[in-house]
Structures are given as C-alpha cells and as structure tokens.
C-alpha positions as CSV (number, residue, x, y, z in Angstrom):
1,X,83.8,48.7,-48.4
2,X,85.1,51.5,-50.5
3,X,82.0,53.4,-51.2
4,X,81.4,53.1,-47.5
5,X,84.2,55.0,-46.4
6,X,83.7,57.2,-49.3
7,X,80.3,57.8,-48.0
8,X,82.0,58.9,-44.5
9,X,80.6,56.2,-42.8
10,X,82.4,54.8,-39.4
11,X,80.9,51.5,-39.2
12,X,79.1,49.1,-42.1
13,X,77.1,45.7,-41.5
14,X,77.8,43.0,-44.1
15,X,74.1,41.1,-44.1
16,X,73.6,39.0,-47.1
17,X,70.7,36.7,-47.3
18,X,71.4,33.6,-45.6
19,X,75.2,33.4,-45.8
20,X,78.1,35.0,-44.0
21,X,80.3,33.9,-47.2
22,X,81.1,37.4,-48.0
23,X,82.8,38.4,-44.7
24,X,86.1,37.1,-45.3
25,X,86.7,39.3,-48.4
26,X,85.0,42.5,-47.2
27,X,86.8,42.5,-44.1
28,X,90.1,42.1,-46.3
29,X,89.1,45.1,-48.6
30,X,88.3,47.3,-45.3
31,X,89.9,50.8,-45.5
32,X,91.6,52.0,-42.2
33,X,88.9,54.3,-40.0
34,X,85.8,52.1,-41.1
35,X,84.6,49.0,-38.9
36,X,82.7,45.9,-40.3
37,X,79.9,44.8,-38.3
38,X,79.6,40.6,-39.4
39,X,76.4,39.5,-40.3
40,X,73.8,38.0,-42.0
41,X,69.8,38.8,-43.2
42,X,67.7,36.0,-41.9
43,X,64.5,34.5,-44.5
44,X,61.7,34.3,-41.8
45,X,57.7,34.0,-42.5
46,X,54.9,35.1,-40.0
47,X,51.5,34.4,-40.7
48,X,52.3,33.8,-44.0
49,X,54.0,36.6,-44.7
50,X,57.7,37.2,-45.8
51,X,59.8,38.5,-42.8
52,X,63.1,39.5,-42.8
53,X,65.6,39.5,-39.5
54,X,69.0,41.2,-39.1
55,X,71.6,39.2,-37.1
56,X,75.0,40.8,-36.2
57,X,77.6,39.3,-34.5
58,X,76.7,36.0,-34.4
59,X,79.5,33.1,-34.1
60,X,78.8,31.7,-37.8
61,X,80.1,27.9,-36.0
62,X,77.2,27.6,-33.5
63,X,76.1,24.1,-34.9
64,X,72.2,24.7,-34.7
65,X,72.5,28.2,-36.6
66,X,74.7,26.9,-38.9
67,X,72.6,23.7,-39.6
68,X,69.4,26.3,-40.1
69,X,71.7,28.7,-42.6
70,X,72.1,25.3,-44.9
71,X,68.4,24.3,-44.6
72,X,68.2,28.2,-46.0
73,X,70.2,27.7,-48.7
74,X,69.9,24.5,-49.6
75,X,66.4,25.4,-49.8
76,X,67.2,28.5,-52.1
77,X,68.5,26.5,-54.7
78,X,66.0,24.2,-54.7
79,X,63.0,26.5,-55.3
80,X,65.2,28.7,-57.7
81,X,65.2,25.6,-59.9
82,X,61.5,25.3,-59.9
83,X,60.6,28.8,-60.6
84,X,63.3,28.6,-63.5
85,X,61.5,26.1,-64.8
86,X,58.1,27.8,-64.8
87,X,60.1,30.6,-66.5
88,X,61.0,28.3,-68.9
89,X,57.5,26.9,-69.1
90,X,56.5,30.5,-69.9
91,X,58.4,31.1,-72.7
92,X,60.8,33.6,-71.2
93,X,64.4,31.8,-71.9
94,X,65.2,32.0,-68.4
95,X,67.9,28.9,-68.0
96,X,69.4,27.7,-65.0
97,X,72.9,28.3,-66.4
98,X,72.1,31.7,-66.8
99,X,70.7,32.2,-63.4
100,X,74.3,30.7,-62.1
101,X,76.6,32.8,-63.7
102,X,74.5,36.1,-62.9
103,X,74.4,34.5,-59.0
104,X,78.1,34.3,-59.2
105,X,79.1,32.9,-55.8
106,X,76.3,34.2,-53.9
107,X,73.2,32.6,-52.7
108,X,71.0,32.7,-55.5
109,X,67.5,34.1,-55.1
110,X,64.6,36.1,-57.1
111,X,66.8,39.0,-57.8
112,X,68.9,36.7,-59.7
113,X,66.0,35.7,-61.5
114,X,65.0,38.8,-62.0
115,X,67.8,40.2,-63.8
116,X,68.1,37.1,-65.8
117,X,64.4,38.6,-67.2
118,X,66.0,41.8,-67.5
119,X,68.8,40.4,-69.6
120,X,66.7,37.9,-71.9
121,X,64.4,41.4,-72.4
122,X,61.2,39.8,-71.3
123,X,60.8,43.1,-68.7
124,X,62.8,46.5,-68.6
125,X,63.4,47.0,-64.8
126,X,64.0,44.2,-61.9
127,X,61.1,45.4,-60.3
128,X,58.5,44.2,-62.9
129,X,59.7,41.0,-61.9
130,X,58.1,41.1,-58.2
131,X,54.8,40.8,-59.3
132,X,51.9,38.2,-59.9
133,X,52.5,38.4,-63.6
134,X,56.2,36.2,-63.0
135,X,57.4,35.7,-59.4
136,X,55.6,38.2,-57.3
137,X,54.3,36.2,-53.9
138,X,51.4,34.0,-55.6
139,X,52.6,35.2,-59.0
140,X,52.7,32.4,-62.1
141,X,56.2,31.3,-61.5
142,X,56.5,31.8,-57.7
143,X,57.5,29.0,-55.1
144,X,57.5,29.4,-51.6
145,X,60.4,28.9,-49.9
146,X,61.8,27.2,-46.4
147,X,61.8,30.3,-43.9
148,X,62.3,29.8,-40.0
149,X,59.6,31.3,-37.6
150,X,61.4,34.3,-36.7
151,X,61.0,34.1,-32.5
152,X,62.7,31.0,-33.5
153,X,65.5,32.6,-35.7
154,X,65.7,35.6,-32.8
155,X,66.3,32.9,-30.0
156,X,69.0,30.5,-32.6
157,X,71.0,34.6,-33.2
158,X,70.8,35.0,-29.3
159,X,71.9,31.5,-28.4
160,X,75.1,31.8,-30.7
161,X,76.2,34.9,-28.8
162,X,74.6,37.6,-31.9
163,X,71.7,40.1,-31.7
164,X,69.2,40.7,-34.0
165,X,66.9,43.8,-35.4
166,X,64.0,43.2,-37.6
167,X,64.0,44.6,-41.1
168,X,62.1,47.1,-42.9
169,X,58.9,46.5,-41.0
170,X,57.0,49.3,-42.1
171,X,58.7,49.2,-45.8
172,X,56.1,50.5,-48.2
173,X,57.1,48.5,-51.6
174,X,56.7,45.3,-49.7
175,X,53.0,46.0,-49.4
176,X,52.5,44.4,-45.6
177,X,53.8,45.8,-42.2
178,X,54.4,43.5,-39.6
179,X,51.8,44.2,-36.8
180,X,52.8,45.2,-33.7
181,X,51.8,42.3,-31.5
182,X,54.3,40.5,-33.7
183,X,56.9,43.1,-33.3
184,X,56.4,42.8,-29.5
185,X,56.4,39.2,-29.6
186,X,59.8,39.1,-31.1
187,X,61.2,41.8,-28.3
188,X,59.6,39.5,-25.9
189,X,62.0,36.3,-27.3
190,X,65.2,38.9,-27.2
191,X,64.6,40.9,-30.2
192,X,67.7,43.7,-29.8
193,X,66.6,46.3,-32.3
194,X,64.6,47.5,-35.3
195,X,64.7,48.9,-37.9
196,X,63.5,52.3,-38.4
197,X,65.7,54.4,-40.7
198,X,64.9,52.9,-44.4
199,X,64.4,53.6,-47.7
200,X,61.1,52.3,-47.6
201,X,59.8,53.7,-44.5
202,X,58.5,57.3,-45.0
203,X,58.7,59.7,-42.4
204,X,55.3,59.2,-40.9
205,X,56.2,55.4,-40.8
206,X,59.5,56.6,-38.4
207,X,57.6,58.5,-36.5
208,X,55.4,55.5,-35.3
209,X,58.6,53.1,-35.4
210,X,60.5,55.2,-32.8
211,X,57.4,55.4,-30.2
212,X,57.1,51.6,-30.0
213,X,60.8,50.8,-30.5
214,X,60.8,53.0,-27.2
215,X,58.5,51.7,-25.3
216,X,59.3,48.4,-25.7
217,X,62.8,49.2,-24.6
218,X,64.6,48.1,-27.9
219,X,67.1,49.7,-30.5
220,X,66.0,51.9,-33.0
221,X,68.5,51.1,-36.2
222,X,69.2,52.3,-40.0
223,X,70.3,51.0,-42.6
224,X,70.5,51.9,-46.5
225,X,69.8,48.2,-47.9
226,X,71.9,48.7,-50.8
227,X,71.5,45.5,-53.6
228,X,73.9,47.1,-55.9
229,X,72.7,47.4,-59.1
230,X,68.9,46.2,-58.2
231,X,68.5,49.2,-56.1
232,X,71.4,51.7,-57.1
233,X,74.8,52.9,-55.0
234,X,72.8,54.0,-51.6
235,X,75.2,53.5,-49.0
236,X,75.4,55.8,-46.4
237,X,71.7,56.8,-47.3
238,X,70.2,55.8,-44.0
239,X,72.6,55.0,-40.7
240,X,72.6,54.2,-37.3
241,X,73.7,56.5,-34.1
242,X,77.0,56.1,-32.9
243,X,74.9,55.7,-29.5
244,X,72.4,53.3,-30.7
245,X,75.0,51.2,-32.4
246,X,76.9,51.4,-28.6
247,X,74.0,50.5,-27.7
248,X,73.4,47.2,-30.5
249,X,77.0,45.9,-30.5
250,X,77.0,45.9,-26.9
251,X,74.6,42.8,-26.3
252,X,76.6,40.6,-28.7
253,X,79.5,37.8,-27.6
254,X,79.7,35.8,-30.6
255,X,82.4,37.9,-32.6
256,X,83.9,40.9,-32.8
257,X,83.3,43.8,-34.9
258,X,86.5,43.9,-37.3
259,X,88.5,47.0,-37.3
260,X,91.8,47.8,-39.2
C-alpha cells in the first residue's frame, strides 16, 4: 500500500490468486488519499488453456463463490504436493517444507515452487522455471490443476454483487491469446471489463484490445501485475482511468471500495 501511494496512485486493487486473505491487512496499512479496490484473480481454463479473471468487489460470503474459492485452493495445495514430488523425483531438493515456508501464508502456487528452484540453485531466474524442462504447462513436473469455466466464474462474481475484467489476454510471455469469440462470449455472460493496459501487451496488442473492448460495450482496464520479487516493484506501471474505473466500480454491490 505504501509503494502505491508512493507511486501517486489514487486507487489500488488487491487480487491475489484465489483468496481474499490479504484484504484485511492491506486495507489496515492504507495511507490516507489512496482507495483499495477488494479483490481476487480467479484460476479459469478455456479450451484447455490457462485463463485468468479479475473479480472486484465481490461479497467474499456469497456461499457458492466461497465454496468455488475452497475447491481452488484446496485444489492448489493438492497439486503443489505432486509437482513437489516430481521435483523431488528429479533430483532438484525441492521439499514441501521448503515450499511452505517460502508460501508463507499465501496460497501456494508455481511461483512458490519456482523460487524454491531458485533457492536450492537448480535455475538462476523464476522464469526458467515455466518451462517444459520443470513445470512449464506439459513440462516434466507439471500437474494440471482444478480451474472453473470462466462464463461460469463471470456469472458466480456477478451473482455475489462483484464485476469482473479478464486478465492479460493478449499477454505475450504467456504464449496464447484468448480468441475473440471467447472474449465476447464472456461479455455476453456479464463480463464488465478487460484488460488492456499490461506489461505483457505491446502497443500494437492495445491498439486491437481497445477496438473490441469498444465495440462490445465493455471496460477497457490496467493494471501493473506486480508479484513482488518474481516480477520486480512495478506498481503504478500500468493504471486505469479515473473514468473507466467510474465506470468499473459502478456495476458492483457486493462491497465497498475502502477509503481512509
């Protein structure tokens, strides 16, 4: 929350992967002048393909979104013990202990993995971890995980009061971009937003982001996807309009944005 205001920044969304666990303590550490948009990054597939949905705003006690955020995780934990163990199986040291204490409280996932490779010197960046060599999609030491259909996770964010923007469609690093028939598909089930402003999206990507976002009537968004120390301090990188986020925040009933 510091380095948020720091970057001048008037709002900041809180979307961890599959938890809202984290919302309590930012919105504690919030500095006066900055608002916290609640939220959460949703672990969809399409087509068998990795898709990732935005959900802001959202009451977190809706029983059938809650019930699907423990599938998630539960799920998570699951799968991380199996690709630990192919790890292990491959002579890289990885240990589950290890995985939990670099996890800390949060949901534990690949990047967690991924530094533990880091750490044990079996690679010398996070990214070498991401590929078929270790636990890159189809990669010796990948499992698939649980992930909800995300029309289905779109209608679940809608029916507990929340709206929700897909992620990064166009990213480059993640070597597929979600087609459009999909992208109008999910506007179609009450998609609010996407996406546009990213890291991973060049400029010609934009470009073609902003002509369907428009036409298909929905909210062009941006954010800078900072993972800490996976991706370095980019806050503030990539933002939303003050009129598009209007625009976002004004669909939602299912909590507040949190000012001090």
């Amino acid at each position: 929350m510091r380095r948020a205001a720091e970057a001048g920044l008037g709002a900041i969304a809180l979307t961890d992967h599959d938890t809202v666990a984290g919302i309590p303590a930012a919105a504690a550490a919030l500095p006066p002048g900055l608002a916290l948009v609640p939220g959460m990054e949703f672990s969809c597939r399409w087509d068998g393909h990795s898709v990732h949905l935005l959900a802001y705003l959202f009451d977190p006690d809706n029983q059938e979104l809650a019930a699907q955020m423990r599938a998630i995780r539960d799920s998570r934990i699951d799968r991380a013990k199996e690709m630990v163990a192919k790890l292990d199986a491959l002579g890289t040291g990885v240990s589950w202990e290890q995985v939990m204490a670099i996890a800390g409280d949060g949901v534990i996932g690949r990047p967690h993995l991924a530094r533990a490779l880091v750490a044990n010197g079996v690679i010398e960046s996070a990214d070498e971890a991401f590929t078929p060599e270790w636990i890159g999609t189809g990669g010796r030491a990948h499992v698939r995980r649980y992930a909800l259909d995300p029309a289905e996770a779109v209608a679940l964010v809608s029916a507990a009061g929340g709206v929700s923007v897909l992620a990064h469609p166009y990213a480059q690093e993640r070597g597929w971009r979600a087609p459009e028939d999909l992208i109008a598909e999910l506007a179609e089930a009450g998609l609010a937003g996407v996406e546009v402003a990213h890291p991973g999206h060049s400029a010609a990507t934009r470009h073609e982001l902003l002509d369907l976002v428009g036409a298909l009537g929905l909210v062009a968004t941006g954010g800078s996807d900072d993972h800490g120390e996976l991706t370095g301090d980019r806050i503030g990188t990539e933002y939303t309009s003050g009129e598009d986020f209007e625009r976002l925040v004004a669909g939602a009933s299912g909590t507040p944005v949190i000012r001090r």
